[in-house]
C-alpha positions as a printed Julia matrix, in Angstrom:
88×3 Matrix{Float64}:
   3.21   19.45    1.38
   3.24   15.76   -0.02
   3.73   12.19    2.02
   6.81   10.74    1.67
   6.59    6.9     0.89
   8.61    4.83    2.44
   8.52    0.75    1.63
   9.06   -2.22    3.74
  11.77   -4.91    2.86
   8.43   -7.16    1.93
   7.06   -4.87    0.2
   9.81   -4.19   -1.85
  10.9    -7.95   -2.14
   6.98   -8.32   -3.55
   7.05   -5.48   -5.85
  10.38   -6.72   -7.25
   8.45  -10.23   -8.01
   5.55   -8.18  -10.38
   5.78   -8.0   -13.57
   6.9    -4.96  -15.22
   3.3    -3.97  -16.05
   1.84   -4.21  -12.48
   5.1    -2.45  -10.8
   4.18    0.43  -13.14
   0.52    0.36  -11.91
   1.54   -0.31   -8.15
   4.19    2.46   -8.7
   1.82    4.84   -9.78
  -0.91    4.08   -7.35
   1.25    4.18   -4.23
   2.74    7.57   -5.55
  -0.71    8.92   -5.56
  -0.83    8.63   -2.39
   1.45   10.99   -1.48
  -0.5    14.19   -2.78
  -3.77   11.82   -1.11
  -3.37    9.7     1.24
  -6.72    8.15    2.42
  -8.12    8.37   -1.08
 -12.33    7.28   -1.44
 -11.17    4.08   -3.23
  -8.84    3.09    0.07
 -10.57    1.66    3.27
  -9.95    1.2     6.68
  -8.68   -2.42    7.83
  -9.91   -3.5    11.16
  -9.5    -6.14   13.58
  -5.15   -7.05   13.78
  -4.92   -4.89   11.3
  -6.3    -1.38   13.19
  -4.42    1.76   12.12
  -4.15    0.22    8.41
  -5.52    1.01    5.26
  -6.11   -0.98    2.29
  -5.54   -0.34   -1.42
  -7.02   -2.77   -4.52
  -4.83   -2.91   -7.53
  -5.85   -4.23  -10.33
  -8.47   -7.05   -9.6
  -7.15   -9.16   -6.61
  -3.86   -7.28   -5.84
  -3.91   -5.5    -2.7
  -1.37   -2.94   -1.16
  -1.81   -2.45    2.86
  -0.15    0.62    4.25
  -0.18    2.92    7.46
  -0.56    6.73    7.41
   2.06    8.69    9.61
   0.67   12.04    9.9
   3.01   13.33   12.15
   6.12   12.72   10.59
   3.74   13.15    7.07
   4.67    9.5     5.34
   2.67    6.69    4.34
   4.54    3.34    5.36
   3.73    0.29    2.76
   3.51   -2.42    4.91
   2.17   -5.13    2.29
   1.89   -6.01   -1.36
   0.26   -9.09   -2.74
  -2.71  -11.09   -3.16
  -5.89  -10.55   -1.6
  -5.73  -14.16   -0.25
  -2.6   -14.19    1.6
  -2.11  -10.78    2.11
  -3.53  -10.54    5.87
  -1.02  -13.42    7.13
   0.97  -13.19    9.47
């Protein structure tokens, strides 16, 4: 049985802001998730950030998300750049 996704309002606010090119890409990523959820290419975020996981998209773009097992969804938490994304 798959992962639902489920996006936060700043997630979806930043995916909105992408061009149409990287919201297919992030689209398609972040759906591949579902069937995988802690895919080789994801990694574990530490520190304030505990319980996260991190995804690279295309060169400097980075998606952070949490993985519910029990209720089986992933949660995006974060889209955006790999400089600011770990603010706040």
């Amino acid at each position: 049985m798959a992962y639902s996704i489920v996006y936060s309002e700043g997630a979806k606010r930043e995916l909105r802001r992408r061009s149409q090119r990287l919201r297919l890409e992030l689209t398609r990523r972040v759906q591949a998730l579902a069937s995988d959820p802690a895919p080789p290419e994801s990694e574990r975020l530490y520190g304030s950030w505990e319980g996260h996981r991190r995804l690279h998209v295309l060169g400097t773009l980075r998606v952070v998300y949490r993985i519910d097992h029990p209720v089986r969804a992933i949660d995006i938490v974060k889209i955006g750049g790999r400089g600011s994304i770990y603010d706040g």
